[in-house]
C-alpha positions in Angstrom: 0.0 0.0 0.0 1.6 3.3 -0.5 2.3 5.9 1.7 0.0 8.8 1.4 1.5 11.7 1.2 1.0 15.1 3.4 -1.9 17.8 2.8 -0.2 21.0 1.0 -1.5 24.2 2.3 -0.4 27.7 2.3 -0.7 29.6 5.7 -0.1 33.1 6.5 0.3 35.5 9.3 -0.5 39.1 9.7 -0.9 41.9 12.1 2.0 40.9 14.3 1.2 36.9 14.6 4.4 36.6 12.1 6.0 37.5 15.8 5.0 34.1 16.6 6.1 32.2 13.7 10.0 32.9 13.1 9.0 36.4 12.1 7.9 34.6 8.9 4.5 36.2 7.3 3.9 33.1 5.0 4.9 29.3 5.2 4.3 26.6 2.5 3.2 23.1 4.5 2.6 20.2 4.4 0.3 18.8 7.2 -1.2 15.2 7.7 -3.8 14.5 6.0 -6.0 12.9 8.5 -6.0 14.0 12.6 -5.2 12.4 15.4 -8.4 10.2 15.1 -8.3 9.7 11.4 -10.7 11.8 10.7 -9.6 14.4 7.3 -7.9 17.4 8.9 -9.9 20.3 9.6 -8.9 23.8 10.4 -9.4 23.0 14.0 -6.3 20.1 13.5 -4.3 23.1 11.7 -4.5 25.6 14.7 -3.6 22.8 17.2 -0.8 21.2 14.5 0.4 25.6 14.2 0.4 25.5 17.9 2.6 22.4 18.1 4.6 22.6 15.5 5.5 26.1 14.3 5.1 28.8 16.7 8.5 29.5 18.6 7.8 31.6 20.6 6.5 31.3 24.0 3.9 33.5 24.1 1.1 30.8 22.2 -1.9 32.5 23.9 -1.3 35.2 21.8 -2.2 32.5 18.9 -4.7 30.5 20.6 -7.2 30.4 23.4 -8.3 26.9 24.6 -8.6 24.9 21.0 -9.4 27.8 18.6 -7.5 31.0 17.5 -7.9 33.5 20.7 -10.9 36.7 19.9 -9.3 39.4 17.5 -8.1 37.4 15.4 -9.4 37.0 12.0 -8.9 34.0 9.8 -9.6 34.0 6.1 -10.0 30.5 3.8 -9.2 31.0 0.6 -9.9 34.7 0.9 -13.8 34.4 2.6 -14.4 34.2 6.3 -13.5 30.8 7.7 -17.4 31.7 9.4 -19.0 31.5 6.1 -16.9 28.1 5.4 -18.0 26.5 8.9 -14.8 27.8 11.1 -13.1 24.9 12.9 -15.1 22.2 11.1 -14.0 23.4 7.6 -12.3 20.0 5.7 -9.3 21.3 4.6 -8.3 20.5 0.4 -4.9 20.4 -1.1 -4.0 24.2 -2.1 -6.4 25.8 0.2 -4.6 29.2 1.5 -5.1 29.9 5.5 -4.7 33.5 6.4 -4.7 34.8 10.3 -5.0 38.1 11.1 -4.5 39.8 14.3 -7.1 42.8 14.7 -5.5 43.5 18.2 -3.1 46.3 18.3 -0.8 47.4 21.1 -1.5 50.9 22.4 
């Protein structure tokens, strides 16, 4: 049987989150296909894959709150609101582009 190979996706980070991620605004990925209970990866398995596998910074609650991206943060699929795609639930395709952005500004 062969190996199946990772889920491509394109993430970015804006309004300070790139803080977070090696001061990198966009990363090319490739995630597993199917979560920890082989169900198809979801944009809920992203934030917790982000969370364990890319952010280096300490300061993760800036990311995430609990399971989800913390309020004031914004995230886009494929350019629309992930809440017109189903937020957390949305099945995640090869290609899709995943786009968080902070709304939260230091003062």
């Amino acid at each position: 049987m062969p190996v199946e190979s990772g889920l491509p996706l394109t993430v970015e980070f804006t309004g300070g989150l790139e803080l977070l991620f090696s001061n990198q605004r966009k990363h090319k990925l490739e995630i597993p296909r199917n979560d920890t209970k082989g169900q198809p990866a979801n944009v809920g398995f992203l934030i917790t894959w982000l969370r364990h596998n890319l952010i280096d910074d300490p300061r993760q609650e800036m990311f995430v709150l609990g399971d989800t991206v913390r309020p004031g943060i914004l995230v886009l699929i494929n350019d629309a609101d992930w809440e017109l795609e189903g937020q957390e639930a949305y099945q995640l395709q090869p290609g899709d582009e995943i786009v968080f952005v902070s709304t939260l500004h230091g003062g």
